[in-house]
C-alpha positions in Angstrom: 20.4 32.4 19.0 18.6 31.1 22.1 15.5 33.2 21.3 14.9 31.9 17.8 15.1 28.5 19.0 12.2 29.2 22.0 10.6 31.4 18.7 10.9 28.2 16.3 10.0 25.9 19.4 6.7 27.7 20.1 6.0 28.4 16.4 5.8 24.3 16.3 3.9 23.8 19.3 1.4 26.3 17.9 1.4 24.4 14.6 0.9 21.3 16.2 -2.2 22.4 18.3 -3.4 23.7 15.3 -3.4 19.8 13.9 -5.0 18.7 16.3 -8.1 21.1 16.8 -8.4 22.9 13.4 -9.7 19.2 11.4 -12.4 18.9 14.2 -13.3 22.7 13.7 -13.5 21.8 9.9 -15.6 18.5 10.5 -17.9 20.9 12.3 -17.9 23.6 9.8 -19.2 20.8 7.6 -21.5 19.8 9.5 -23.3 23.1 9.8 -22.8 23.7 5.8 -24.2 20.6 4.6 -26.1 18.5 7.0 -29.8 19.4 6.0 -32.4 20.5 8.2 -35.0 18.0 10.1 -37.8 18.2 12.4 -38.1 15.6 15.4 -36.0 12.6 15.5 -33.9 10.9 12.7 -31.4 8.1 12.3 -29.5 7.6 9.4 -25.8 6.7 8.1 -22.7 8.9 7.3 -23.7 11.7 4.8 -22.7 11.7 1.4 -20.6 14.6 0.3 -19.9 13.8 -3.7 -19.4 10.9 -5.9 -16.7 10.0 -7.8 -16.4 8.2 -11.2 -14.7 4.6 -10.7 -14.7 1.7 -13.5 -16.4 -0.6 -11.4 -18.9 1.5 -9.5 -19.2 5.0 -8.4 -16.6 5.6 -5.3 -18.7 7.9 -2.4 -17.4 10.2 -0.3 -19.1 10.0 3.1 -18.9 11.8 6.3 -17.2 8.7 8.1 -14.3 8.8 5.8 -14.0 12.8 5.6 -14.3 12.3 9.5 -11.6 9.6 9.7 -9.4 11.8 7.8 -9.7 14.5 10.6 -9.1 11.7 13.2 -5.9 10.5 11.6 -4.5 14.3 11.6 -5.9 15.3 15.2 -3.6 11.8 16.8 -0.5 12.9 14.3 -0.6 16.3 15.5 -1.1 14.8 19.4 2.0 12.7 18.8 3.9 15.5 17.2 2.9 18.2 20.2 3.8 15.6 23.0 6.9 14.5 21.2 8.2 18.3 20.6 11.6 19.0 22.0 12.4 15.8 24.3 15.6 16.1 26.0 17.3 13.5 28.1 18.5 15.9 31.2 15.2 18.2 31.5 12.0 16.3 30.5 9.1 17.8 30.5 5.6 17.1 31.6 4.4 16.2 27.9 7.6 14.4 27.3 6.7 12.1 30.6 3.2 11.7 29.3 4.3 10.5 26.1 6.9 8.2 27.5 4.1 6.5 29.9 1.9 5.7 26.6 4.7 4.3 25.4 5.3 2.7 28.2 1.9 1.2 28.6 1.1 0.0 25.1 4.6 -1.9 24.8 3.9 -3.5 28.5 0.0 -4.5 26.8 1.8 -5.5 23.7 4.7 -7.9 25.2 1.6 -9.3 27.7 -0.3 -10.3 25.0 1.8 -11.0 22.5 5.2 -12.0 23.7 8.6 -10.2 23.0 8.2 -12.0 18.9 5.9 -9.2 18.6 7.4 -6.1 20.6 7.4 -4.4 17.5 3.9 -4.1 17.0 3.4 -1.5 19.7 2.7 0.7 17.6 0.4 -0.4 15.5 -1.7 -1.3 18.8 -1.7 2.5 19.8 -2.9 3.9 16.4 -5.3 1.2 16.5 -5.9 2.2 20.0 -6.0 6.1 19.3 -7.9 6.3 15.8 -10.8 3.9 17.5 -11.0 5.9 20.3 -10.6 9.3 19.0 -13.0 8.0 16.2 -16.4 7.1 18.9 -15.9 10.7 21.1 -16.3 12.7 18.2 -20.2 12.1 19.0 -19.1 14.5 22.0 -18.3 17.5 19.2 -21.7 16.7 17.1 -20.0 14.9 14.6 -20.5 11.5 12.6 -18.4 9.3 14.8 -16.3 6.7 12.0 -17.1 3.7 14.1 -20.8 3.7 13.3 -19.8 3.1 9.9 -19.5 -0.3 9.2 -17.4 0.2 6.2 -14.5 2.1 8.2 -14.3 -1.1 11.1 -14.7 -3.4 8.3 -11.0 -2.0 6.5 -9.6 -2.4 9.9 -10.8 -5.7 10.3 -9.8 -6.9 6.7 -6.1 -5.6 7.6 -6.1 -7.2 10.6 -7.3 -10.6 8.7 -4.2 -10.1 6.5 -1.9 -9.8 9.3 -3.5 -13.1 10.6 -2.8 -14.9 7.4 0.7 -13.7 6.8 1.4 -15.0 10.3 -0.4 -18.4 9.6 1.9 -18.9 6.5 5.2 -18.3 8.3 4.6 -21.9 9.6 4.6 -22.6 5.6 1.8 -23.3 2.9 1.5 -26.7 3.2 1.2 -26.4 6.9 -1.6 -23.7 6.5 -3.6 -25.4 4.5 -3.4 -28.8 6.5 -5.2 -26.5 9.1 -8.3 -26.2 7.6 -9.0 -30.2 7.7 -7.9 -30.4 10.8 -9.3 -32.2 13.2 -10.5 -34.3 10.2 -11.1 -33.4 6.4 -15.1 -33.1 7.2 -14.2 -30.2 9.0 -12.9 -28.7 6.5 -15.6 -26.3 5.0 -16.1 -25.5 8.8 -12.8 -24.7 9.2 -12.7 -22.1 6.4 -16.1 -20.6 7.5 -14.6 -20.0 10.6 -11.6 -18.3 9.1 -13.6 -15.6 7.2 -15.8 -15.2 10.3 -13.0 -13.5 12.2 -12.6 -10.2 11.0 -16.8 -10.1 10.0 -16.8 -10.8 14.3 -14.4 -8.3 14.9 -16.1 -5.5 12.3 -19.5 -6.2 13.7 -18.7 -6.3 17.0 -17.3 -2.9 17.4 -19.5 -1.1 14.9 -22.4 -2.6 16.5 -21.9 -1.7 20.0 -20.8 2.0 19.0 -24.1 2.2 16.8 -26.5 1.1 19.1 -24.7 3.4 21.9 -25.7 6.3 19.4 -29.2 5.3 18.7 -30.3 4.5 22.2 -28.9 8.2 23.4 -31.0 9.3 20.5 -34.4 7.6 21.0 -34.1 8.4 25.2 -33.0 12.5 24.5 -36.3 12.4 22.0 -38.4 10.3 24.5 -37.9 13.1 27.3 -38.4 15.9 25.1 -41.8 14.7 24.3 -42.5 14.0 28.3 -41.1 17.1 29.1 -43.6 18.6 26.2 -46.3 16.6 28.1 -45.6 16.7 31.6 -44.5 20.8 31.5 -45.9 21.8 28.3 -48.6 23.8 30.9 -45.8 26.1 32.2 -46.5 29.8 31.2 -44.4 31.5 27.8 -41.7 30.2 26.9 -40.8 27.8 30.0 -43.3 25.5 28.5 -41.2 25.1 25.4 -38.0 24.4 27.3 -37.6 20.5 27.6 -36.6 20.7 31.8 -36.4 16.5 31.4 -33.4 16.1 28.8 -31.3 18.4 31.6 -29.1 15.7 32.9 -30.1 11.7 31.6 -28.5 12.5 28.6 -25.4 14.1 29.8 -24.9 10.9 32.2 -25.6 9.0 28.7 -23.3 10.6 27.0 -20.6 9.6 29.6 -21.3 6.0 29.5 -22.1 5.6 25.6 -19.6 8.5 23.9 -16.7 7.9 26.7 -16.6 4.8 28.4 -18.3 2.6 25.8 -16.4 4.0 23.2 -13.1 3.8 24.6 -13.8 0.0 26.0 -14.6 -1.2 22.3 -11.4 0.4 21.3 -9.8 -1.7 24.1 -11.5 -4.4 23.3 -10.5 -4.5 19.2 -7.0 -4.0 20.0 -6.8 -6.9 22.4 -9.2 -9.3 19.9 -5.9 -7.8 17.3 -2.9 -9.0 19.3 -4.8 -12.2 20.6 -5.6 -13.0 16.7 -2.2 -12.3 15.3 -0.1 -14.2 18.2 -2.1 -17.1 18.3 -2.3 -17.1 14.4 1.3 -17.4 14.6 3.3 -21.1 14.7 6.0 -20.6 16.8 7.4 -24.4 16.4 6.8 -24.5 12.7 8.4 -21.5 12.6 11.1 -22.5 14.5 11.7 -25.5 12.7 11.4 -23.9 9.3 14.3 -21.4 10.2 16.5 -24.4 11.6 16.0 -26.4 8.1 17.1 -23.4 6.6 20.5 -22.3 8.5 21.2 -26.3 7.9 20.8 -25.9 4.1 22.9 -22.6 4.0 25.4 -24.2 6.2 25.4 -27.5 4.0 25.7 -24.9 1.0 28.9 -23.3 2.3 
């Protein structure tokens, strides 16, 4: 009995790697299949893999959603592997790993956004996760989501939703007041700025991972062409060998793929909690509530 559970417990574990490094081995498979062939440098958007018939307009299927996809399964199968058999007497490493994420994002969470909004923990660490796992994917050779504008953008739209469902907790009349406050002139300002939230937020983080990916781009194809001209004497085939790209761009790579793309999914997390909690009116809220338990206790 004890030897099918280890069986059925290693059986999992294997499944569960298997989630989390067969989609990138399929997003590279792709890659190889279907990217076309060009000479010298070129910058362009997610690929298009097929289009699909819609009533409005034609819905494409792009590499950044396709990629997305693979993130999504890669974190679930993460979660799933470090979550496999806890136990309470004899944790294991994994378990203790996956207890300090846990740890960490609800500490960042209640920081943030107070104890209202414990439960959002974790929302924060697939936001957290996805955005991350989403900008390294440049370290495999493959379309990362958040140089997609249209990906960051549906995370900022849901984002903007959560804002407003928070705003109208305080009530609708109390919402709306907002937008002429301090005075009614303000108002078309006041709306402007309401829109302009999640466009910040979308731009912001699809900007900075973008230009990461372009500038390691243009300064890889700058040194192969001084390499070219600086070495391109060298005898047989050492001449053809770019000996300048050795190096720079690894060090790039470092600060664009890893530290730049994990710092913008920081930084969008935090710009989340920090637009939710301060979207939300405690003391209308409050009050709302206390109107409420009066009436119920005036209708008994």
């Amino acid at each position: 009995m004890k030897k099918e559970k280890d069986l059925r417990f290693r059986v999992l574990d294997i499944v569960y790697i298997l989630m989390m490094i067969l989609p990138l081995v399929c997003g590279m498979v792709l890659n190889i299949l279907l990217k076309p062939a060009s000479e010298g440098i070129e910058i362009t958007g997610a690929m298009i893999y097929f289009t699909l018939p819609m009533p409005i307009q034609p819905l494409q299927i792009t590499e950044a959603q396709v990629n997305s996809v693979f993130v999504i399964i890669t974190v679930l199968g993460l979660c799933l592997y470090l979550t496999h058999g806890l136990s309470v007497r004899e944790p294991s490493k994994r378990q203790h790993l996956a207890e300090w994420i846990v740890e960490k994002t609800k500490g960042l969470v209640d920081g943030s956004m107070g104890e209202f909004f414990s439960g959002y923990a974790p929302f924060i660490g697939a936001i957290l996760a996805i955005s991350a796992f989403s900008s390294l994917l440049t370290l495999v050779g493959l379309y990362p989501p958040t140089s997609d504008i249209n990906i960051v953008a549906g995370w900022a739209i849901l984002v903007f939703i959560l804002i407003t469902y928070y705003k109208l907790k305080g009530g609708l009349l109390g919402y709306l007041k907002g937008f002429t406050e301090p005075i009614f002139v303000m108002t078309p300002l006041n709306i402007l700025g309401e829109v302009a939230t999640p466009v910040s937020m979308a731009f912001r983080h699809y900007g900075n991972v973008l230009s990461g990916s372009v500038i390691a781009v243009l300064i890889s194809f700058a040194l192969q062409n001084l390499s070219s001209l600086v070495l391109g004497w060298l005898p047989g085939i050492l001449g053809d060998i770019p000996f300048l790209r050795v190096g720079l761009p690894a060090i790039l790579s470092v600060y664009f793929d890893i530290f730049s793309g994990c710092m913008q999914a920081y930084i969008f997390a935090m710009l989340t909690m920090l637009n939710i909690s301060g979207a939300f009116p405690a003391d209308e809220y409050e009050e709302r509530m206390r109107r409420k338990k009066a009436k119920l206790a005036a209708g008994k």
